[in-house]
VMD Tcl script that draws the C-alpha trace (Angstrom):
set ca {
  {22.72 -6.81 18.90}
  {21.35 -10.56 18.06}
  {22.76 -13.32 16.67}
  {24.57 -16.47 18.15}
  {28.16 -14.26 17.58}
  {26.61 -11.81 19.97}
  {25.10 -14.36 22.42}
  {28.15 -15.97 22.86}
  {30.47 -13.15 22.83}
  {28.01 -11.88 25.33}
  {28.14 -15.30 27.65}
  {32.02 -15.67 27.08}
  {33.24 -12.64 27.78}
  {30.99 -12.66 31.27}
  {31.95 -16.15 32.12}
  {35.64 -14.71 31.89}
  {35.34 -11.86 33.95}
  {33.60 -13.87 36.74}
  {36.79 -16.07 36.25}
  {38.51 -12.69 37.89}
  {36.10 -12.14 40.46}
  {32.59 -13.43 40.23}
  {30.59 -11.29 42.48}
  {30.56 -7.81 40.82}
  {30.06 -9.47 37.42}
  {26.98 -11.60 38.59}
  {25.51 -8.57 40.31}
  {25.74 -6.65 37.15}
  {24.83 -9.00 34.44}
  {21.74 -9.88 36.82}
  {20.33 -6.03 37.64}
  {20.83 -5.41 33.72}
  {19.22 -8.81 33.07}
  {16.39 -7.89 35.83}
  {16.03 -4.36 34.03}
  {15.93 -5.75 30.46}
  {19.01 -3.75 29.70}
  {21.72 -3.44 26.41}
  {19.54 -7.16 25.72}
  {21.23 -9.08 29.11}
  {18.69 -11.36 29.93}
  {18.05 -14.66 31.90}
  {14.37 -15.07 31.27}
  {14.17 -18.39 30.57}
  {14.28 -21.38 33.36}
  {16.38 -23.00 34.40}
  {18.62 -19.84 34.30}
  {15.89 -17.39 35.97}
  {17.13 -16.80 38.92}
  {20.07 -15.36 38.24}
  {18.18 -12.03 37.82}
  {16.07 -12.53 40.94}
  {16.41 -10.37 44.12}
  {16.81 -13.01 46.59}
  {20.29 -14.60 44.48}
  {21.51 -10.75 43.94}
  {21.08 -10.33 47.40}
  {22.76 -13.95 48.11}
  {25.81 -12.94 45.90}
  {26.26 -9.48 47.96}
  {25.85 -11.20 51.03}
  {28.99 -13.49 49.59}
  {30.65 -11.22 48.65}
  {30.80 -9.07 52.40}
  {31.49 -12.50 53.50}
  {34.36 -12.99 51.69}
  {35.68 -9.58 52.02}
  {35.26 -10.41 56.18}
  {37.13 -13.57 55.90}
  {40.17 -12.10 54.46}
  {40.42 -8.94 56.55}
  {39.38 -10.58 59.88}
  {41.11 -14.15 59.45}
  {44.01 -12.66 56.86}
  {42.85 -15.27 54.51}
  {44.30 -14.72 50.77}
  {42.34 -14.02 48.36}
  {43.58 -16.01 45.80}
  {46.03 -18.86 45.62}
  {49.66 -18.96 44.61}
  {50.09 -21.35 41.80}
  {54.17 -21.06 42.61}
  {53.08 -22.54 45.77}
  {50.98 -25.69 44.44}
  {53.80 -28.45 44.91}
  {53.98 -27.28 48.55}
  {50.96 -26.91 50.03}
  {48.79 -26.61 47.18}
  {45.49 -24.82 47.62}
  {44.83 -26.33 51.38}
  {46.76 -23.44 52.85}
  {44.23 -20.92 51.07}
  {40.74 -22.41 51.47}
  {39.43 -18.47 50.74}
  {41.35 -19.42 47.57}
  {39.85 -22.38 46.96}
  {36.75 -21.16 47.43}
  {36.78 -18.86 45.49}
  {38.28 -20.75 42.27}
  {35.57 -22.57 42.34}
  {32.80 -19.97 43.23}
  {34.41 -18.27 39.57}
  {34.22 -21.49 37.68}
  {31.03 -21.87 38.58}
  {29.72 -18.53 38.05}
  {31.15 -18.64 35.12}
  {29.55 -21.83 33.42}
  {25.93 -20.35 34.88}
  {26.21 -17.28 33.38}
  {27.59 -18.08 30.46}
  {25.12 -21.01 29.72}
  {21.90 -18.61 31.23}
  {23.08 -16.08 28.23}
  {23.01 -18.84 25.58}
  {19.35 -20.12 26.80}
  {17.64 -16.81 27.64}
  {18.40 -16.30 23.19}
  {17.36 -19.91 22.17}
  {20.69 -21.34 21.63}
  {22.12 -24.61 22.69}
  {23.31 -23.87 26.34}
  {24.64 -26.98 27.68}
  {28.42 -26.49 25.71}
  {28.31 -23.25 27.34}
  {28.26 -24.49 31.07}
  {31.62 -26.29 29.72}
  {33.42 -23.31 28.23}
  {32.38 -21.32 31.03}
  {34.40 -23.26 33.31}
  {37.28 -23.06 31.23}
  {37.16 -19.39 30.39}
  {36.67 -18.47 33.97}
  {39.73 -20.82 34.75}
  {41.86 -18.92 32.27}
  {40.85 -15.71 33.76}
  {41.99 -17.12 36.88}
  {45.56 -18.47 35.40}
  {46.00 -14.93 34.48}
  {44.66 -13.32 37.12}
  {45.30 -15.23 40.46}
  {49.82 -15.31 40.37}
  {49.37 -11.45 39.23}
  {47.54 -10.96 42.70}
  {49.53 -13.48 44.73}
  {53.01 -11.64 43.62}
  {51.54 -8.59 44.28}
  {50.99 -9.13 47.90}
  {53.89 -11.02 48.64}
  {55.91 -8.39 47.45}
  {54.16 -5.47 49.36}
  {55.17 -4.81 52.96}
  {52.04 -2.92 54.22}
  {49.11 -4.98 54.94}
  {46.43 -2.40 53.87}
  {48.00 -2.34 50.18}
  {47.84 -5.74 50.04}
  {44.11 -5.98 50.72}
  {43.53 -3.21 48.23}
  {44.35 -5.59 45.61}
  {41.47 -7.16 45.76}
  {39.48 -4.10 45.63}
  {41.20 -3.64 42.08}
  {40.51 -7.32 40.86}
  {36.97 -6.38 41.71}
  {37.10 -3.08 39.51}
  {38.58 -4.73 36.73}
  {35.89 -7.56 36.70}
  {33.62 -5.42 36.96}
  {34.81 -3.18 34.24}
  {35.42 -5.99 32.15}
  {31.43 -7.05 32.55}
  {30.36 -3.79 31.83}
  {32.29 -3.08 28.64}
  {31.46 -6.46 27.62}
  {27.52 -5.89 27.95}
  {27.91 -2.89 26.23}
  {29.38 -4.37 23.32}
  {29.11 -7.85 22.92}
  {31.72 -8.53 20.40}
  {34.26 -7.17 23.46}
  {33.83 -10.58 24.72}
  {36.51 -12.12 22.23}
  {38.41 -9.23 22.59}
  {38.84 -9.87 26.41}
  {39.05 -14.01 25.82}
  {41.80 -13.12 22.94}
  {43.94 -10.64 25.56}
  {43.64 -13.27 28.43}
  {45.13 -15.92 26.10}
  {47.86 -13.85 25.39}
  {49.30 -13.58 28.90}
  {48.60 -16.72 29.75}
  {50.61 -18.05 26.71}
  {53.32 -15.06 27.71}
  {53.14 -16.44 31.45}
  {53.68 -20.01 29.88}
  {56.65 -19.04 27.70}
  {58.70 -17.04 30.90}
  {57.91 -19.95 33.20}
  {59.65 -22.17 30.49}
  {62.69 -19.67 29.96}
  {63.02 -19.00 33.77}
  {63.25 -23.30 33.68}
  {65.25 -24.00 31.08}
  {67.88 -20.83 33.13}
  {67.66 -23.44 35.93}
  {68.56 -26.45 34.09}
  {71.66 -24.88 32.71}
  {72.96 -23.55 35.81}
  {72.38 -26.97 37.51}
  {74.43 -28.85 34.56}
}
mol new
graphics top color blue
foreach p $ca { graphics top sphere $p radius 0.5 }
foreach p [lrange $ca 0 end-1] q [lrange $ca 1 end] { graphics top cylinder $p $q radius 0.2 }
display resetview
C-alpha cells in the first residue's frame, strides 16, 4: 500500500493508539519497522531510531517501570478528568506522565511514518499530539470510572492490562491495513463528541434542579 492516503492513515492511526497507551504500539510499529514489515518503516533520520534495539529496549524498560510504579506505589494509571478542578493532574504524576509520554509518542511516530515515505513530516508531529490527546479524552475517564467503581484492587490494575491490549490491537490492525487508521480516528471522534454531549445533558440536569 503507497500513497500519502496510506502514509498518513498509517502515521494517524499509530499516533492514536499510542494516545491509549504508547508502549505496546511503539514496540510494534518499531520491530515491524526494524523487520521491513506490511511497509512500517523509519529508515530515514531523524526518525531512525525508533526501530533501533537500544530505544525498543528503552520503551520496555518504561514500560516495566511504569507497570512497578502503579502496583508498588498504587499510582493511577491515568488521570480523572472529573477530578481536574480539584486537584488536577498533581495528584496522579503516573498520569501525567504518561499523557505526555502518549502525546509524544504519538507526534514521533506519526511524523517518522510521514518521513520514512518522503512526505512533509513536520504537520505530522502536530496532529500527532492531537490525535494521541483524543485517544486519551476517550480513553483516560473510561479507565478512571472503571477503577473507582471496582472494589477489588487486582481488577482495578487489570485495566490497564486491557488498555494495553486494545492499543496494541489497535496498532496492529492499523499496520495491517492502513486505511484502518481513519476508521479508528473517525470511532474515537465519535465518543468523544458522545462524551461531550452527556457531560452537557448531565449539566444542563444540574442547572434546572438548582433553579
Amino acid at each position: 500500500m503507497h500513497g500519502t492516503f496510506f502514509d498518513i492513515g498509517l502515521g494517524a492511526g499509530l499516533a492514536a493508539a499510542c494516545g491509549l497507551r504508547p508502549f505496546l504500539p511503539l514496540l510494534l510499529a518499531g520491530a515491524l519497522a526494524s523487520g521491513g514489515d506490511l511497509e512500517v518503516s523509519f529508515a530515514r533520520s531523524p526518525f531512525r531510531f525508533l526501530q533501533s534495539h537500544w530505544w525498543l529496549l528503552a520503551v520496555a524498560v518504561v514500560l516495566a517501570l511504569a507497570y512497578a510504579l502503579q502496583l508498588g506505589l498504587r499510582l493511577a494509571p491515568t488521570s480523572d478528568s472529573r477530578a481536574v478542578g480539584a486537584r488536577g493532574l498533581a495528584g496522579s504524576p503516573l498520569a501525567a506522565a504518561l499523557t505526555g509520554l502518549g502525546m509524544g509518542a504519538g507526534a514521533v511516530v506519526f511524523a517518522g511514518t510521514l518521513d520514512a515515505h518522503h512526505d512533509v513530516w513536520w504537520p505530522a508531529l502536530i496532529g500527532g499530539i492531537l490525535l494521541a490527546g483524543l485517544a486519551q479524552i476517550v480513553a483516560e475517564p473510561l479507565i478512571a470510572g472503571a477503577r473507582a467503581r471496582l472494589a477489588d484492587r487486582a481488577a482495578r490494575e487489570a485495566l490497564t492490562i486491557y488498555l494495553d491490549i486494545a492499543a496494541l490491537l489497535a496498532a496492529a490492525l492499523v499496520a495491517l491495513l492502513h486505511p484502518l487508521g481513519y476508521v479508528l480516528i473517525a470511532l474515537l471522534a465519535w465518543f468523544a463528541s458522545r462524551r461531550r454531549a452527556r457531560s452537557a445533558e448531565k449539566y444542563a440536569g444540574l442547572r434546572v434542579l438548582r433553579r
